[in-house]
TIBA-898966 format. One line per field, with one value per residue (C-alpha): residue number from 1; x, y, z. Coordinates in steps of 0.02 Angstrom, whole numbers, plus 50000, padded with zeros to 5 digits. Example, Ala and Ser with C-alpha at 12.3 -4.5 7.8 and 13.67 -1.06 7.14 Angstrom:
// residues 2
marvo = (1|2)
xx = (50615|50684)
yy = (49775|49947)
zz = (50390|50357)
//
This chain:
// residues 162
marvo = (1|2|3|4|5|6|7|8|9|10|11|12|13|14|15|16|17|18|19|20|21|22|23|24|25|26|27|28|29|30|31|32|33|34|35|36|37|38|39|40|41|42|43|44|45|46|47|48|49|50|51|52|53|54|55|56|57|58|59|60|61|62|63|64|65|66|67|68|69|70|71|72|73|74|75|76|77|78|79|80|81|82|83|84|85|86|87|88|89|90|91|92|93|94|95|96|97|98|99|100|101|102|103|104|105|106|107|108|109|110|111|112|113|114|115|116|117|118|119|120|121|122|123|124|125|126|127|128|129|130|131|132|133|134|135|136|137|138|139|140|141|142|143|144|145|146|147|148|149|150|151|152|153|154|155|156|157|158|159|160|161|162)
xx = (49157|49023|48851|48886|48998|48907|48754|48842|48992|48923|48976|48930|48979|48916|48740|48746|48791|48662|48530|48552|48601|48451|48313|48400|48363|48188|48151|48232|48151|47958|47983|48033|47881|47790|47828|47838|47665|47618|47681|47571|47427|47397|47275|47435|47506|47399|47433|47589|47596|47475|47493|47691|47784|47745|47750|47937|47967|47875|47858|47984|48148|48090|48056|48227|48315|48252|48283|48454|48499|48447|48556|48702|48730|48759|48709|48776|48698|48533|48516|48569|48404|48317|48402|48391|48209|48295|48448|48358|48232|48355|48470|48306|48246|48470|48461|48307|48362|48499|48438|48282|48150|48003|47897|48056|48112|48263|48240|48083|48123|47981|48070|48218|48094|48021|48186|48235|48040|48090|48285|48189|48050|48159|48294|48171|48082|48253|48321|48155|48161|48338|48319|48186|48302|48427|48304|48264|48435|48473|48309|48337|48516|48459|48343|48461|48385|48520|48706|48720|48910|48995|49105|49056|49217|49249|49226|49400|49443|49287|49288|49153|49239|49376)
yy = (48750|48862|48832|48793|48666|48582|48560|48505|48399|48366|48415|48257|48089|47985|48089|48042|47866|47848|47935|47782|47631|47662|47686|47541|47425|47508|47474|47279|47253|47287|47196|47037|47080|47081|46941|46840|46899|46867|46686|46627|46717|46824|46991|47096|47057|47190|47313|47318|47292|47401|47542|47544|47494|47627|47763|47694|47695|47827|47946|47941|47989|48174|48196|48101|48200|48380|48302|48253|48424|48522|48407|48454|48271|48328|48298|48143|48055|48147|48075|47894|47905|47900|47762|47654|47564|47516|47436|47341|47298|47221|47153|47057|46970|46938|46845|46786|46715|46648|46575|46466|46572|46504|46689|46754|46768|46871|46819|46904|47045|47164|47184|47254|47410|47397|47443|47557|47650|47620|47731|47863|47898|47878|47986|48136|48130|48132|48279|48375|48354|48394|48559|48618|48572|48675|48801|48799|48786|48950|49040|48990|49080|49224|49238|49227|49071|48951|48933|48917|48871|48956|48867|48881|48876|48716|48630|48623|48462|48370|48208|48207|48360|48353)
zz = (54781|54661|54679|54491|54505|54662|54554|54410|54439|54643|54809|54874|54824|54964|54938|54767|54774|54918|54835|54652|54760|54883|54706|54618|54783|54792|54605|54634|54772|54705|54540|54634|54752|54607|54507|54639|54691|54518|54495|54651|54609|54756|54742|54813|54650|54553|54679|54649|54458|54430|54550|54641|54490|54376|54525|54524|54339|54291|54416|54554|54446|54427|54612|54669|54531|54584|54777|54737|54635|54775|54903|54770|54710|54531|54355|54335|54484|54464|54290|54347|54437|54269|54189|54356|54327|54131|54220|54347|54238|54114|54247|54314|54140|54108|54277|54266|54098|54153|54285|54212|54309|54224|54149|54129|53945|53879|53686|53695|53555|53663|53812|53750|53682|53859|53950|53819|53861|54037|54018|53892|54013|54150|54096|54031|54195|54299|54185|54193|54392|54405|54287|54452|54564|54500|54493|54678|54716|54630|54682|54843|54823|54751|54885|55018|55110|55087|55102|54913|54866|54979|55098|55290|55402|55471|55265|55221|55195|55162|55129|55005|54925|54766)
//
């Protein structure tokens, strides 16, 4: 497989999949911390409103994308990163909804423009971060330090390969 097509399309799927699933349970997992920390009142709870969850909305996508375009996860995956926060965040005021959870609110109109802040920040951040990964990637090939796209002996037949 190209260098091209591994950091378009992917050379690894179970990298890639690995790389969104492991973000979205990150993400989950510190806005429950946090509204749960929020609802009783504890001082951990601006910690983590006001300091972890926007390093996860915010700022983590571009690093994770560039991380996962070097690793040759692809485009697609790389740019899931960015819309991650929006999904959980949504996912967590539908259940939450659902639910009864009593803060939790879907028919608020402002949290719909929240989540869609959330995927455009996200998204920019993770394209951004996967355009320098791509860029390492093919400086780094230029440069002769990596293996680049060629295939080693011993790849045929890959199981993360199409």
């Amino acid at each position: 497989m190209s260098t091209t097509r591994a950091l378009l399309v992917g050379r690894h799927r179970g990298r890639a999949v690995g790389l969104v699933v492991a973000f979205a349970a990150v993400v989950a997992l510190a806005l429950v911390a946090a509204f749960v920390a929020e609802s009783v009142g504890a001082t951990a709870a601006t910690a983590l409103t006001d300091r972890l969850l926007p390093l996860l909305v915010f700022y983590a996508p571009g690093p994770l994308a560039a991380a996962g375009a070097y690793a040759r996860c692809g485009g697609p995956a790389c740019l899931t990163v960015g819309a991650v926060p929006a999904v959980v965040f949504g996912g967590f005021v539908l259940v939450g909804t659902l639910v009864g959870v009593p803060g939790v609110n879907g028919s608020d109109p402002g949290l719909g423009d929240v989540a869609m802040s959330f995927a455009a920040i996200g998204v920019t951040s993770a394209f951004v971060g996967y355009c320098a990964g791509v860029t390492a990637v093919l400086a780094v090939d230029v440069l002769g330090f990596g293996g680049g796209g060629t295939k080693m002996e011993g790849d045929e037949g890959s199981p993360d390969e199409e």
